[in-house]
C-alpha positions in Angstrom: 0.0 0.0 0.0 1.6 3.3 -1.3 1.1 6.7 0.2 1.7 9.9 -2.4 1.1 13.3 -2.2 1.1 14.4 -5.6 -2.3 12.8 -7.7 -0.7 13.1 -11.1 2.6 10.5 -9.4 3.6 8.6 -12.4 3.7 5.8 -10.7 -0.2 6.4 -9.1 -0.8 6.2 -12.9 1.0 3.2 -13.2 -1.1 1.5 -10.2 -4.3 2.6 -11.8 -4.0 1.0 -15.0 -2.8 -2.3 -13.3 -6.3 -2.5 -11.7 -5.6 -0.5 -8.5 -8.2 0.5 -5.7 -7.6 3.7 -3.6 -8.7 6.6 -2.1 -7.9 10.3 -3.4 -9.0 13.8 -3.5 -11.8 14.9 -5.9 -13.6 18.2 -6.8 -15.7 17.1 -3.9 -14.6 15.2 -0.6 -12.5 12.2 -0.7 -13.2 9.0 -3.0 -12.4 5.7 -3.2 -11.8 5.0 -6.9 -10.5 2.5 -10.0 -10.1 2.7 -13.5 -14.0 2.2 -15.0 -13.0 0.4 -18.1 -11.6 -2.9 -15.4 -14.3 -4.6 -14.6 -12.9 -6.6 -11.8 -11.3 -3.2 -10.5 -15.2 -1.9 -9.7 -16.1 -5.0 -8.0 -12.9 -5.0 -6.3 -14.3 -1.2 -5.2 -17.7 -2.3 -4.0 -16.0 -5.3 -2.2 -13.8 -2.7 -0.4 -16.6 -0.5 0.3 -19.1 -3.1 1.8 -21.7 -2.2 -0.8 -23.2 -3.6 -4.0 -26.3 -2.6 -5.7 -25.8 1.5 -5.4 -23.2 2.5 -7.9 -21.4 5.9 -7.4 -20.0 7.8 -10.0 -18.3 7.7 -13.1 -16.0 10.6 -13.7 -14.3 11.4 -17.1 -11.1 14.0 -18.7 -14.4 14.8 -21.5 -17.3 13.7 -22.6 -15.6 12.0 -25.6 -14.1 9.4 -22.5 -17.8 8.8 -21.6 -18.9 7.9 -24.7 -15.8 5.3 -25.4 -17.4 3.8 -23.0 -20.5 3.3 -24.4 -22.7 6.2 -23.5 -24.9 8.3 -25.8 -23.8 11.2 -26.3 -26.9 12.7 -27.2 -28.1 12.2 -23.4 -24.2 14.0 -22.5 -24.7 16.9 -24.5 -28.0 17.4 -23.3 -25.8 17.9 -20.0 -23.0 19.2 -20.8 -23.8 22.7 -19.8 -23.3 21.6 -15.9 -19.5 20.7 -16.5 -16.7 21.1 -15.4 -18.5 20.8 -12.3 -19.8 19.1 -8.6 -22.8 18.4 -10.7 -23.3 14.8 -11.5 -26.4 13.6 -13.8 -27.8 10.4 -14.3 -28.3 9.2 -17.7 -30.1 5.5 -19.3 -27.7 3.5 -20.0 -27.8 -0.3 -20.9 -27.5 -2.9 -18.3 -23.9 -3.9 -17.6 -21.2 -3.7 -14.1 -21.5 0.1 -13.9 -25.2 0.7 -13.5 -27.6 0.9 -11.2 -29.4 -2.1 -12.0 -32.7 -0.8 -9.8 -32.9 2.3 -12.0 -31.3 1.5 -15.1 -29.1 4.7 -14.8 -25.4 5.6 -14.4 -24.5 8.7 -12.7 -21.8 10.8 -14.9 -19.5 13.9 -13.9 -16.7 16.0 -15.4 -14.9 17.8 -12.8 -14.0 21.2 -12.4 -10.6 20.3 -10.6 -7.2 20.5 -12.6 -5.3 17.6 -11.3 -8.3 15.2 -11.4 -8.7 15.9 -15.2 -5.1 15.8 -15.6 -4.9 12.1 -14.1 -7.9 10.9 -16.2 -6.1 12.0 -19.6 -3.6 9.6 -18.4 -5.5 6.9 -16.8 -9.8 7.3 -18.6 -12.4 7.5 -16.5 -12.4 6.6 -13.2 -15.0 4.9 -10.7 -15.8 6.7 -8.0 -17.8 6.8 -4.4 -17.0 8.7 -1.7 -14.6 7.2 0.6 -16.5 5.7 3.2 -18.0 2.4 4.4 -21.7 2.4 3.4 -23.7 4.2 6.7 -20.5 6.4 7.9 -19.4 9.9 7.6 -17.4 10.7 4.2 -13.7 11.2 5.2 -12.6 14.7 4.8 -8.8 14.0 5.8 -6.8 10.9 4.5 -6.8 9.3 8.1 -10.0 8.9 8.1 -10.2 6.8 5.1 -7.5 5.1 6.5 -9.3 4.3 9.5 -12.5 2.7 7.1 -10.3 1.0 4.4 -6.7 0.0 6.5 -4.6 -1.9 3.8 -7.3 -3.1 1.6 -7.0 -0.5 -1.3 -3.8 -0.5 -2.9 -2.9 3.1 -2.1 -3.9 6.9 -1.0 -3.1 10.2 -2.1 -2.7 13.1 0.7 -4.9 16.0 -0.7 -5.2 17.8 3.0 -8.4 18.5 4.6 -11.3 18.3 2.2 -13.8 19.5 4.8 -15.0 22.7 3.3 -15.9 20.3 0.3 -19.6 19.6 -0.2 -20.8 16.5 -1.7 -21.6 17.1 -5.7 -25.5 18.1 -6.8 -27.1 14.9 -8.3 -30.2 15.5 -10.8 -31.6 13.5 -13.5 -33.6 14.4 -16.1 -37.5 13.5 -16.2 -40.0 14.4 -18.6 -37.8 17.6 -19.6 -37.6 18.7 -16.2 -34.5 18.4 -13.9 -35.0 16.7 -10.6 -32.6 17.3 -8.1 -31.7 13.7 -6.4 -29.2 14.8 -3.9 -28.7 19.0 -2.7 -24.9 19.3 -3.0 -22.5 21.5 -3.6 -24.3 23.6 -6.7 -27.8 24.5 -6.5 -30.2 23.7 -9.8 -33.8 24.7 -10.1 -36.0 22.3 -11.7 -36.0 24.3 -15.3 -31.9 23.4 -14.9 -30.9 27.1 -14.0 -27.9 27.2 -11.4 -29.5 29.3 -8.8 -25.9 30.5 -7.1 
């Protein structure tokens, strides 16, 4: 189990396209994370996080990333306008590891923090829940997480304290109208205006 400091390490990148787990700092609060493309990677992920039929997100470089992985980008560009942002939007997408199997959605983001996007033009999307066991506070400094997940993910990247970090907005789209799943860190009215 490594320890870095720097989220664009080469050898973090190395890691993630060997399959790794760990935990690192987002545009939000700490997440645990994997490469999405690696299908054992995300169950691995799942595994680690005591959880299995409520998916987190998938975060991409670009929308082009997304849709290499088989999304429709009609559905992103109907979107797009909320990214680079804490604003993550559930889309249809066909059945397969990274859905949510009770909704038939996937919940997508393109964050508006540097390093992140810098990491995922090296490594693709990534997989990505906050980094917490399912039921517990999300950690907001890296012991935390390494008080939930010990030496079970493969490593951790120091990004300070994320406490001032609110969770990202989740809304989906229904009947032309934007419902907003989860109140995060931007505010959306239901006509899909940012109201701050």
């Amino acid at each position: 189990m490594r320890i870095f400091h720097d989220i664009n390490d080469p050898e973090l990148v190395a890691l993630l396209k060997q399959g790794a787990v760990g935990v690192l700092p987002t545009d939000t609060v700490y997440g645990l994370v994997c490469r999405a493309a690696d299908e054992a990677a995300v169950a691995r992920l799942y595994a680690v996080k005591h959880r299995e039929n409520k998916p987190g997100t998938l975060v991409a470089a670009a929308i082009d990333q997304l849709v290499g992985l088989g999304l429709k980008e009609r559905y992103l560009k109907a979107v797009e306008r909320f990214w680079p942002g804490a604003v993550s939007v559930r889309i249809p997408h066909q059945p397969g590891y990274l859905v949510d199997a009770a909704t038939g959605t996937i919940a997508v983001r393109i964050p508006g923090y540097k390093p992140l996007l810098e990491l995922m033009q090296q490594t693709g999307p990534l997989q990505t829940t906050s980094a917490n066991i399912a039921g517990e506070p999300v950690a907001t400094v890296l012991s935390d997480a390494q008080e939930y997940f010990g030496d079970t993910v493969d490593f951790y990247v120091d990004g300070g304290d994320l406490s001032n970090r609110p969770v990202s907005t989740i809304i989906q789209i229904v009947d032309d109208a934007i419902e907003v799943v989860r109140e995060g860190a931007v505010k959306i009215d239901e006509s899909g205006r940012i109201t701050e």
